[in-house]
VOGUMI-434297 format. One record per residue (C-alpha): x, y, z; residue number from 1. Coordinates in pm, 1 decimal. Example, Ala and Ser with C-alpha at 12.3 -4.5 7.8 and 13.67 -1.06 7.14 Angstrom:
! VOGUMI-434297
<r px="1230.0" py="-450.0" pz="780.0" n="1"/>
<r px="1367.0" py="-106.0" pz="714.0" n="2"/>
! end
This chain:
! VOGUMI-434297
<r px="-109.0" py="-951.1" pz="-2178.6" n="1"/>
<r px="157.3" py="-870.6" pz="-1900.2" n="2"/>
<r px="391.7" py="-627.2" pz="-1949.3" n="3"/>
<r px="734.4" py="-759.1" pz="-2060.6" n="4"/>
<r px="938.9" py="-796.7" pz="-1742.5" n="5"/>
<r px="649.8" py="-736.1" pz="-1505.0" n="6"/>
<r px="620.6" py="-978.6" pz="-1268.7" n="7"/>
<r px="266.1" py="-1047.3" pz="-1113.8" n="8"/>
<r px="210.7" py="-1024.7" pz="-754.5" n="9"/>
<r px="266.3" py="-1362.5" pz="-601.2" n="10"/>
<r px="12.8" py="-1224.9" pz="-300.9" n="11"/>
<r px="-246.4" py="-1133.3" pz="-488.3" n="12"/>
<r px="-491.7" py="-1353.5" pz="-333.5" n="13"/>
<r px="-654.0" py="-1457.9" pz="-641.9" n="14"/>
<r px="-330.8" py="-1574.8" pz="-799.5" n="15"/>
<r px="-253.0" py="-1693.0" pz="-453.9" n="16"/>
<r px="-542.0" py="-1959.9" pz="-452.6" n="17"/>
<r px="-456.0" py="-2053.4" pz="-825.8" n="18"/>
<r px="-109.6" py="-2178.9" pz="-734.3" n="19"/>
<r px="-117.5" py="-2266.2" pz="-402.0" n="20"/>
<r px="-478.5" py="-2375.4" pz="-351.9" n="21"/>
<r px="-602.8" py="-2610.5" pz="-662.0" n="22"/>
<r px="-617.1" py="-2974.5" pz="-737.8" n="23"/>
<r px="-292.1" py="-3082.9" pz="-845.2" n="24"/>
<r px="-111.0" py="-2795.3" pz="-634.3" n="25"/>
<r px="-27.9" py="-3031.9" pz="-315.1" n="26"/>
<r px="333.8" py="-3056.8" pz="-358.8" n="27"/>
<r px="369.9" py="-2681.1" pz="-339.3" n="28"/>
<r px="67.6" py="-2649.7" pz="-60.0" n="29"/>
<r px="271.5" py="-2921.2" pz="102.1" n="30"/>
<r px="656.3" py="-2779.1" pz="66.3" n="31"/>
<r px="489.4" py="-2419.4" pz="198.5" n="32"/>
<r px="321.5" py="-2560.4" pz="476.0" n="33"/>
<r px="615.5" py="-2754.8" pz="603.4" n="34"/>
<r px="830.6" py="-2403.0" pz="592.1" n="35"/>
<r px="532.3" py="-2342.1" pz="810.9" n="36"/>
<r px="460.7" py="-2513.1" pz="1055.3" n="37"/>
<r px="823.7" py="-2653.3" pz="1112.5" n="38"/>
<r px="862.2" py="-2746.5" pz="1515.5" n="39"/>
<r px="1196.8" py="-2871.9" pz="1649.0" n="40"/>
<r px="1197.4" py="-3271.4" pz="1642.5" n="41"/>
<r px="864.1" py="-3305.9" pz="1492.7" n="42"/>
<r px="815.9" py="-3502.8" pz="1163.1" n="43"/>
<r px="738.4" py="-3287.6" pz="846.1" n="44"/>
<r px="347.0" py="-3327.9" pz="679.5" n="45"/>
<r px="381.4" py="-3652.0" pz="470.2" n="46"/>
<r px="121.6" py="-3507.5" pz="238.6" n="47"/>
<r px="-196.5" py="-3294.2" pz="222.2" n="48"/>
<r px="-553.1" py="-3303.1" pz="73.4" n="49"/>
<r px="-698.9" py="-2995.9" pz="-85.7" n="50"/>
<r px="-1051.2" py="-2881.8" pz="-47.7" n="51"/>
<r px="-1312.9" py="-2589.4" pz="-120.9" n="52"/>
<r px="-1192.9" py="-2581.0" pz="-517.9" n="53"/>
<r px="-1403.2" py="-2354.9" pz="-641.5" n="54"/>
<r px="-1511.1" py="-2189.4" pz="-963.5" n="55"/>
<r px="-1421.8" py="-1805.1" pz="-896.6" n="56"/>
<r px="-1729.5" py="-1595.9" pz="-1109.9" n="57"/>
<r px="-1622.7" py="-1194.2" pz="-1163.8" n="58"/>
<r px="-1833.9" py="-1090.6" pz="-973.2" n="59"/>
<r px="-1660.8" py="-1263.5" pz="-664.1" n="60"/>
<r px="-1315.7" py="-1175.5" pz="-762.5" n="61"/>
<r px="-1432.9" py="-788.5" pz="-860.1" n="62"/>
<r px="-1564.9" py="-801.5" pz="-481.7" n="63"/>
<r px="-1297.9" py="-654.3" pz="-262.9" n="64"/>
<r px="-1469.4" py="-820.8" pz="29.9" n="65"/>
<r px="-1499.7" py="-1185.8" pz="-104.7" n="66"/>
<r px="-1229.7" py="-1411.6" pz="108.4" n="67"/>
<r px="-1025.1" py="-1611.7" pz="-153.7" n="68"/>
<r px="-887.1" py="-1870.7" pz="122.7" n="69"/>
<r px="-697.0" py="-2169.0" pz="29.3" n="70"/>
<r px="-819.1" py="-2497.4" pz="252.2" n="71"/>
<r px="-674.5" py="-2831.9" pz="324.8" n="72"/>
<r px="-669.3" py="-3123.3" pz="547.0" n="73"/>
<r px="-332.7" py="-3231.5" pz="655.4" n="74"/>
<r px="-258.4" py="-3601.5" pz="643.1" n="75"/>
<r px="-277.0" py="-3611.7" pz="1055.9" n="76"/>
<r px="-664.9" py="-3482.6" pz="956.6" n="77"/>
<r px="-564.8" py="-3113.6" pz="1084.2" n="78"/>
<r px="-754.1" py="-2827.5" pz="856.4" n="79"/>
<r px="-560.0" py="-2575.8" pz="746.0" n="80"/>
<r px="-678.6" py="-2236.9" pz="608.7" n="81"/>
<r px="-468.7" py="-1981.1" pz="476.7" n="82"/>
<r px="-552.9" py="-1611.6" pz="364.1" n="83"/>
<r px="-313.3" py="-1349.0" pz="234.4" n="84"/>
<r px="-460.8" py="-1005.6" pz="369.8" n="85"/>
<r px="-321.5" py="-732.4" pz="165.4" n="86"/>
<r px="-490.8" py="-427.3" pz="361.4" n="87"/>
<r px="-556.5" py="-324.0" pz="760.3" n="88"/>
<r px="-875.0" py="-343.5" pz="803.3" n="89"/>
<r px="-830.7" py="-294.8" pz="1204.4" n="90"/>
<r px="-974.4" py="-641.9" pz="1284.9" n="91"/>
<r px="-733.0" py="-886.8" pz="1170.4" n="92"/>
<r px="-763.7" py="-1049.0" pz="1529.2" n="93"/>
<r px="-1112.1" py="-1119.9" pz="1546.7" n="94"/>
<r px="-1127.1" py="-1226.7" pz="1190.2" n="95"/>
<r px="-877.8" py="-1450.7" pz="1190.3" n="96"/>
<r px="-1043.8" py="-1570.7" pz="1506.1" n="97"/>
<r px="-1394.2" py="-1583.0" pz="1330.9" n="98"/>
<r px="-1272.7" py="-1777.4" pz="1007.5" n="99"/>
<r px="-1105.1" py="-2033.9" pz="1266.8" n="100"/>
<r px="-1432.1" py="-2062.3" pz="1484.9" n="101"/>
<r px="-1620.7" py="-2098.1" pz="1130.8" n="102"/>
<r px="-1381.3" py="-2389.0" pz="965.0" n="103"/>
<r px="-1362.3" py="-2585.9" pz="1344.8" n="104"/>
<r px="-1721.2" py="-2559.4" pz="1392.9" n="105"/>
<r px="-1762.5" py="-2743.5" pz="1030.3" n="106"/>
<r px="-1578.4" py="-3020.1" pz="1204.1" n="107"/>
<r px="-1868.4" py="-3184.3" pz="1365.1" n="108"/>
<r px="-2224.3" py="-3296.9" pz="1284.0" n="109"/>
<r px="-2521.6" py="-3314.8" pz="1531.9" n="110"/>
<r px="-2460.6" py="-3615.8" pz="1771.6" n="111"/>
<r px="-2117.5" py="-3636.1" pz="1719.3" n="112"/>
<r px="-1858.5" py="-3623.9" pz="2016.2" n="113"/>
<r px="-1685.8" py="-3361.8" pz="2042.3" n="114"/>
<r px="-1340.1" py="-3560.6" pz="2062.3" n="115"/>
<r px="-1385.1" py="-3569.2" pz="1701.4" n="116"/>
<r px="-1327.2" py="-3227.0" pz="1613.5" n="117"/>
<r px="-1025.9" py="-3188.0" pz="1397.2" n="118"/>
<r px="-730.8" py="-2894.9" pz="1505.9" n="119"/>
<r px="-754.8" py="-2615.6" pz="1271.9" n="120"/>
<r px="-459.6" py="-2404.8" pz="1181.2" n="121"/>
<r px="-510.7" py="-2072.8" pz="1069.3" n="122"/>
<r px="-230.2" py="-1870.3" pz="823.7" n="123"/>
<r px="-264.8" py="-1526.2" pz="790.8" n="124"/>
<r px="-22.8" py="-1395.9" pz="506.5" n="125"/>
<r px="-31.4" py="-998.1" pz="575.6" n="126"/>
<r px="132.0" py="-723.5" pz="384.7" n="127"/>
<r px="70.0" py="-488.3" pz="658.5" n="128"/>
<r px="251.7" py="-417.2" pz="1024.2" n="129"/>
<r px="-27.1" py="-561.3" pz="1234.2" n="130"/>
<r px="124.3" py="-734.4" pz="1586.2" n="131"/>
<r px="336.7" py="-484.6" pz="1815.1" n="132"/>
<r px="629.5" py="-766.7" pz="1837.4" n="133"/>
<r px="933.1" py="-749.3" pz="1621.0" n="134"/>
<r px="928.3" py="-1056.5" pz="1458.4" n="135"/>
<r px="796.2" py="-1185.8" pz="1089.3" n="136"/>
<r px="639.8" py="-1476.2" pz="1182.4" n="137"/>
<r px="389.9" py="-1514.8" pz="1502.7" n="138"/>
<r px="252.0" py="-1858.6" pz="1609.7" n="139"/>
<r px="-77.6" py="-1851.8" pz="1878.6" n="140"/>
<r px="-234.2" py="-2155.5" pz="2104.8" n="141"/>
<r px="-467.1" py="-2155.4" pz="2382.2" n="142"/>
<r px="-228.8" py="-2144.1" pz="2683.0" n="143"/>
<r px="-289.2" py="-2091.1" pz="3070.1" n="144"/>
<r px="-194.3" py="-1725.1" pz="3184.0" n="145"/>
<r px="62.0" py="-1807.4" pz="3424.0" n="146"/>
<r px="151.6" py="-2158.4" pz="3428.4" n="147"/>
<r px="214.3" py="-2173.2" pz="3029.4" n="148"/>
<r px="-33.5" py="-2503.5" pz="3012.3" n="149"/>
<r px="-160.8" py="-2585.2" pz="2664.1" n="150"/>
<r px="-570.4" py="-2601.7" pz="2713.0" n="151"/>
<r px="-584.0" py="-2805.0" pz="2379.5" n="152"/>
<r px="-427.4" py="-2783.7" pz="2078.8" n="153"/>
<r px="-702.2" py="-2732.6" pz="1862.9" n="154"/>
<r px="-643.0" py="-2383.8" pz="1762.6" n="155"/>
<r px="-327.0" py="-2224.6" pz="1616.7" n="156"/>
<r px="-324.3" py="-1925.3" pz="1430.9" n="157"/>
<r px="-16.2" py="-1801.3" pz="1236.0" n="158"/>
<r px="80.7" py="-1432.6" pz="1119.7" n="159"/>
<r px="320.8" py="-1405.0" pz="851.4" n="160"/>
<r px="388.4" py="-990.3" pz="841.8" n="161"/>
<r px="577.8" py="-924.9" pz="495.4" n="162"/>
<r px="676.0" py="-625.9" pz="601.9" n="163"/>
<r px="883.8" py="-725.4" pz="883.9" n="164"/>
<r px="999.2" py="-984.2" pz="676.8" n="165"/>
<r px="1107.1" py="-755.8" pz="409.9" n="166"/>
<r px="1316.1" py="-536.7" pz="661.7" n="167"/>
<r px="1493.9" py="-885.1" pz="803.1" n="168"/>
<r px="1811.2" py="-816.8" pz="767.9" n="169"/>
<r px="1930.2" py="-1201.4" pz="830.0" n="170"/>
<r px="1691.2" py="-1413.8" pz="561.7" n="171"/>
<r px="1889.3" py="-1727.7" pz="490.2" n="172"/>
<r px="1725.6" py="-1862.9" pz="164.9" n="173"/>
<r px="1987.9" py="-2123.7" pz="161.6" n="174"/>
<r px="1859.2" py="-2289.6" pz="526.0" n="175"/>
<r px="1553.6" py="-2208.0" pz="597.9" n="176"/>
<r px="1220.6" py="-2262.7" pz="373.2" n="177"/>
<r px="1002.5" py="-2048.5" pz="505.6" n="178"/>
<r px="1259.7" py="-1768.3" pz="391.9" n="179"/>
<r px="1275.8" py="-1921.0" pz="63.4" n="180"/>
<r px="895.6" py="-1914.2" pz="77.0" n="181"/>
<r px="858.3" py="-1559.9" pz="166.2" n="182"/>
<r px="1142.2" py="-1407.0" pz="-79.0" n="183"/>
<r px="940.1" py="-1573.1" pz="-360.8" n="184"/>
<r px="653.2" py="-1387.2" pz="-218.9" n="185"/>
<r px="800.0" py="-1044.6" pz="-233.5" n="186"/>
<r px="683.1" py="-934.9" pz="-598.1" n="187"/>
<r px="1038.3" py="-666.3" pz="-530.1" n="188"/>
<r px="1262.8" py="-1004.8" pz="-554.6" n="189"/>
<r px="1504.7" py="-982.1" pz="-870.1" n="190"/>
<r px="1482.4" py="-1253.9" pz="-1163.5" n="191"/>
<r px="1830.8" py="-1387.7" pz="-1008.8" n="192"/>
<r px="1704.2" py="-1453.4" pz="-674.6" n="193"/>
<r px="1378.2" py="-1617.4" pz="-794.8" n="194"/>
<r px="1583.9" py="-1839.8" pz="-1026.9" n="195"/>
<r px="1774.8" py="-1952.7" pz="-690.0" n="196"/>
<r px="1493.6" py="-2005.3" pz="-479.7" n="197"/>
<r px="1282.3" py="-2221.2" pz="-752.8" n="198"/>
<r px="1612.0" py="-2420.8" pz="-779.2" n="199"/>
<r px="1627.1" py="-2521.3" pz="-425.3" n="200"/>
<r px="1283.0" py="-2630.0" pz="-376.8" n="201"/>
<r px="1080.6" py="-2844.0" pz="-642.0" n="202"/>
<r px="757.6" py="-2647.2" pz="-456.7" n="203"/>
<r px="877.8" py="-2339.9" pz="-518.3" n="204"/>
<r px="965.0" py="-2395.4" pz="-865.8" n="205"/>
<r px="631.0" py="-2552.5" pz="-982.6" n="206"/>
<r px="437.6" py="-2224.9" pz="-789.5" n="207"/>
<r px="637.8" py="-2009.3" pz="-1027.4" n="208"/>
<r px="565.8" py="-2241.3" pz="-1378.2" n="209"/>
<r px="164.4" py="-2193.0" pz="-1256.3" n="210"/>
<r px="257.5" py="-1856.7" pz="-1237.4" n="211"/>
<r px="459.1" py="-1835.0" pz="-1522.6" n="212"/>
<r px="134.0" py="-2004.8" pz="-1756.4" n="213"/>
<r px="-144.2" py="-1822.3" pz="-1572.6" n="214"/>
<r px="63.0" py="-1466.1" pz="-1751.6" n="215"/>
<r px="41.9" py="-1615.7" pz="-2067.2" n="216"/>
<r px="-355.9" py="-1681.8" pz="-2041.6" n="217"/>
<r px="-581.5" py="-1411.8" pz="-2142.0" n="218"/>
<r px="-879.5" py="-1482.0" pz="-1947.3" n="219"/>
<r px="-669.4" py="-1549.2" pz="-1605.4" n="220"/>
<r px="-450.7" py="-1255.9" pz="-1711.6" n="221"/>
<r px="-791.8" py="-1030.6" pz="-1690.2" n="222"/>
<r px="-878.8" py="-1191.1" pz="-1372.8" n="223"/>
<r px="-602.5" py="-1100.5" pz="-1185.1" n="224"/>
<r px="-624.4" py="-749.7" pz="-1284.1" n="225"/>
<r px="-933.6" py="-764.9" pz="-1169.5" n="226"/>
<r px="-866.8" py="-823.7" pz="-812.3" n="227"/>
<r px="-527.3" py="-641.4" pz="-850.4" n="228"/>
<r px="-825.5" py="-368.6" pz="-854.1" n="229"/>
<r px="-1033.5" py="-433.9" pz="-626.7" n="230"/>
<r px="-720.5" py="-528.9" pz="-368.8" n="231"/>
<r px="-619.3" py="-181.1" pz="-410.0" n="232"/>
<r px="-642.3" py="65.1" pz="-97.8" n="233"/>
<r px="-885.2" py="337.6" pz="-172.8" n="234"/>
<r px="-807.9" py="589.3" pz="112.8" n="235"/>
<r px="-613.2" py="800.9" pz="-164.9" n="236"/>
<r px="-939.6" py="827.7" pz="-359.3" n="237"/>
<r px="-1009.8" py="1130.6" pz="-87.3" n="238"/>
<r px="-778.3" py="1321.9" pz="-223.1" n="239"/>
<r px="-938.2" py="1347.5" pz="-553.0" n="240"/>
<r px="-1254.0" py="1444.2" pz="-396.5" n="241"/>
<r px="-1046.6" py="1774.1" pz="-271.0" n="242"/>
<r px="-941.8" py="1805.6" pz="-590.2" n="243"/>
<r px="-1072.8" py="2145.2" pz="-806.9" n="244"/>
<r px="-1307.8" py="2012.6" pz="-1118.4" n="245"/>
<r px="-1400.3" py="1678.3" pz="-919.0" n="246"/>
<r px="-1684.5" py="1797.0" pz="-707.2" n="247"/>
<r px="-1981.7" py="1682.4" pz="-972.2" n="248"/>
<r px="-2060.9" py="1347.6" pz="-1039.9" n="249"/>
<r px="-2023.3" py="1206.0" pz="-1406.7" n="250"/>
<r px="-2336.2" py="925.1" pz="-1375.1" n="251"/>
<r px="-2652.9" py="1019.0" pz="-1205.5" n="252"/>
<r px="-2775.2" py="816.4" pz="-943.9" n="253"/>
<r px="-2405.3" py="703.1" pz="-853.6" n="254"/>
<r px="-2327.3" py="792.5" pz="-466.4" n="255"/>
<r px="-2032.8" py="990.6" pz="-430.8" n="256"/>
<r px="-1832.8" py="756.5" pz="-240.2" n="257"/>
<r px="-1820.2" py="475.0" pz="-475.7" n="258"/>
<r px="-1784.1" py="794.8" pz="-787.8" n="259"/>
<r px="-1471.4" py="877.1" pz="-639.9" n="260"/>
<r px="-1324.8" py="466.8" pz="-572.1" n="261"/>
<r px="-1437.9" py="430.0" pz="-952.1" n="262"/>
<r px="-1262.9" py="787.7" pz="-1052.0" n="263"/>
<r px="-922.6" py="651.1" pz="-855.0" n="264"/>
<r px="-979.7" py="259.6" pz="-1029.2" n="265"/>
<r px="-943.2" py="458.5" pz="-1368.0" n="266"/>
<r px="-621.2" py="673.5" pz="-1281.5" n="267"/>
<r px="-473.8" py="409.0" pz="-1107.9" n="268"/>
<r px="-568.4" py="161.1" pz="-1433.7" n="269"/>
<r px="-427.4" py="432.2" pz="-1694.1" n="270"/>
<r px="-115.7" py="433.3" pz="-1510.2" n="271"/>
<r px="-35.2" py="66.7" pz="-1503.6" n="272"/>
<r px="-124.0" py="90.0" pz="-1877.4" n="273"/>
<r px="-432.6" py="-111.1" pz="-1896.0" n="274"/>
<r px="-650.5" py="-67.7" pz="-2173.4" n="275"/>
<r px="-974.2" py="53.2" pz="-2254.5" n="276"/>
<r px="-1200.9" py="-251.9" pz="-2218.0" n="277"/>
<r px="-1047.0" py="-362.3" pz="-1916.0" n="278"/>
<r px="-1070.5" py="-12.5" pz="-1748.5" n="279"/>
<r px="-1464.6" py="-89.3" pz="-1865.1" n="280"/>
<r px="-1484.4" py="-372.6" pz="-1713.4" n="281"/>
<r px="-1337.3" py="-267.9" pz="-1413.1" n="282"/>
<r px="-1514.2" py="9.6" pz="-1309.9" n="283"/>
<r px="-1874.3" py="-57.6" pz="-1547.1" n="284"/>
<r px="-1828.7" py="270.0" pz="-1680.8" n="285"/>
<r px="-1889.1" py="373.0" pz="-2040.5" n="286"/>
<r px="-1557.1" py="487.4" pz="-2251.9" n="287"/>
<r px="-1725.9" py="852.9" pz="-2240.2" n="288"/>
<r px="-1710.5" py="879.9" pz="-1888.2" n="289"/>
<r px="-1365.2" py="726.4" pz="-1851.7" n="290"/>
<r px="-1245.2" py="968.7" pz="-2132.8" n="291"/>
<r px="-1456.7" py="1243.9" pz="-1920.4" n="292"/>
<r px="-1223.0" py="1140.5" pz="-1564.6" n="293"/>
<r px="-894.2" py="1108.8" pz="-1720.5" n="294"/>
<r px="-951.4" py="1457.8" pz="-1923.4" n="295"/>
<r px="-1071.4" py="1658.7" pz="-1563.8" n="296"/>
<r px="-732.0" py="1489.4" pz="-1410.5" n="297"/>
<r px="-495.6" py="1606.7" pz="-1683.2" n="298"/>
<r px="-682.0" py="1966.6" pz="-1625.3" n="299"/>
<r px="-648.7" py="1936.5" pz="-1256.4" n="300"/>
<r px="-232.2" py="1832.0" pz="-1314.0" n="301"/>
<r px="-235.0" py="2120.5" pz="-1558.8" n="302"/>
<r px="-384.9" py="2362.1" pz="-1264.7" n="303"/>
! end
C-alpha cells in the first residue's frame, strides 16, 4: 500500500486515464475540459462522451512507450485527445501532430465527404519546458502567415507546460479553473490547498475520491508503480555504468543498456521503499540478482 501521507502523482498517465478517462468520469472530463478550452463569449461543453476504454494488460503499462491517451467526443461531435507527457523526448511537435493526423483521419470512411470530418483537439499535458514562449498554456490553429485567416478549424492543439505553470507567480484558484485544474495536478500541492480546490469544483473533487480509492486498491496500487517505473527518466542510469564494480553484467545474455535501466529501476525502487516482489516484478529479475545490485551499490557508496 501507499505510504502514509504520500500522495500519488495526479500525472502519472496511468492514473491520469483512470480518473479522467473512464466510463462514469464525464463530469470531471467535462469540468477539465471547460477550464480548457474556455474562449471569451463562447458557451461552455454541455456534456461529453468518452471513448477508447480500454483494459490496460502489464505489459502495456510496464511499456514506457505505450500512449495511455484519454479520448472523447464533445457534445458539438469535436474529438478530443489528451496525453500527459512526463519526459522530452525532442519531438513533442510532430507527435502531437501525428496523434492529431491519426484520431482526424479516423473521422471518415471510404466514400464519405470530407465535410464530415469532425475537429479534433489535441491536449498535451507536459511536465517539461518544451515551447520557447513564456506562458503555461499554448493554444495552435491553422492560420494564414500574414493576414491571420483561420484555414479551418479542424485542428487545435493545446500545450499545458507544468513547469511554467508551477513558476506562475499569479495562479488564481479562486477565478480561474484551469488554475484550479493544474494546482490539483502538481503532486507538490499541500493537503490544505487540495482540500480548497476539490471544494470549489464538484470535478475536481470526484478526480481526487477516484484517486483517493484507486490508493486503497492493491492491484491498481501495483499498477501505478508500475508505470511510476517505467515513466521514470533513465539518462541517470549512465552514471552507474561509470561507476567502479558496475562494469560486468549480472544475467547473461542481457545487453548492457537495458542491465544498467534495470540496475537504476532497482535503486530507484529501494529508495521509494518498495518491496521485494514488486522490485521483481518490475525489473523480471530474480531476488539474487537484486540482492547482487543493491550490495555492489552500497560497496560503490562505501568507496
Amino acid at each position: 500500500m501507499e505510504k502514509q501521507g504520500e500522495r500519488l502523482n495526479p500525472l502519472n498517465d496511468f492514473l491520469f486515464l483512470k480518473y479522467m478517462g473512464e466510463k462514469g468520469d464525464e463530469e470531471q472530463l467535462l469540468s477539465f475540459l471547460n477550464a480548457v478550452l474556455k474562449k471569451e463569449g463562447a458557451e461552455p461543453l454541455a456534456s461529453v462522451e468518452i471513448i477508447g476504454n480500454r483494459t490496460l494488460s502489464a505489459e502495456v503499462i510496464g511499456d514506457k512507450s505505450s500512449i495511455l491517451d484519454v479520448r472523447a467526443i464533445t457534445a458539438d461531435g469535436a474529438k478530443v485527445n489528451i496525453e500527459v507527457q512526463l519526459r522530452n523526448t525532442g519531438n513533442m511537435g510532430k507527435r502531437s501532430l501525428f496523434y492529431w493526423s491519426r484520431e482526424y483521419s479516423r473521422g471518415i470512411d471510404s466514400g464519405q465527404d470530407y465535410a464530415e470530418l469532425p475537429r479534433v483537439i489535441a491536449i498535451n499535458i507536459v511536465n517539461f519546458e518544451y515551447l520557447e514562449i513564456e506562458v503555461f498554456h499554448t493554444c495552435f490553429h491553422l492560420w494564414e502567415d500574414h493576414h491571420r485567416y483561420q484555414l479551418t478549424d479542424a485542428l487545435e492543439i493545446h500545450f499545458i507546460d507544468m513547469v511554467k505553470y508551477k513558476r506562475y507567480r499569479e495562479k488564481d484558484i479562486h477565478h480561474d479553473p484551469l488554475h484550479r485544474w493544474l494546482t490539483f495536478m502538481d503532486k507538490e500541492t499541500g493537503e490544505e490547498t487540495i482540500k480548497e480546490v476539490t471544494a470549489m469544483d464538484i470535478g475536481i473533487w470526484k478526480a481526487q475520491e477516484k484517486i483517493r480509492h484507486i490508493s486503497k486498491d492493491k492491484e491498481a496500487l501495483h499498477e501505478y508503480h508500475l508505470r511510476e517505473m517505467a515513466l521514470s527518466d533513465w539518462t541517470s542510469a549512465v552514471n552507474f555504468h561509470h561507476r567502479e564494480g558496475m562494469q560486468e553484467g549480472i544475467k547473461e545474455g542481457i545487453k548492457e543498456g537495458r542491465l544498467l535501466e534495470k540496475e537504476n529501476m532497482i535503486l530507484k525502487s529501494r529508495r521509494k521503499g518498495y518491496s521485494m516482489e514488486l522490485m521483481r516484478d518490475i525489473t523480471g529479475l530474480t531476488e539474487p540478482e537484486i540482492m547482487e545490485i543493491l550490495k555492489r551499490n552500497e560497496q560503490c557508496q562505501r568507496d
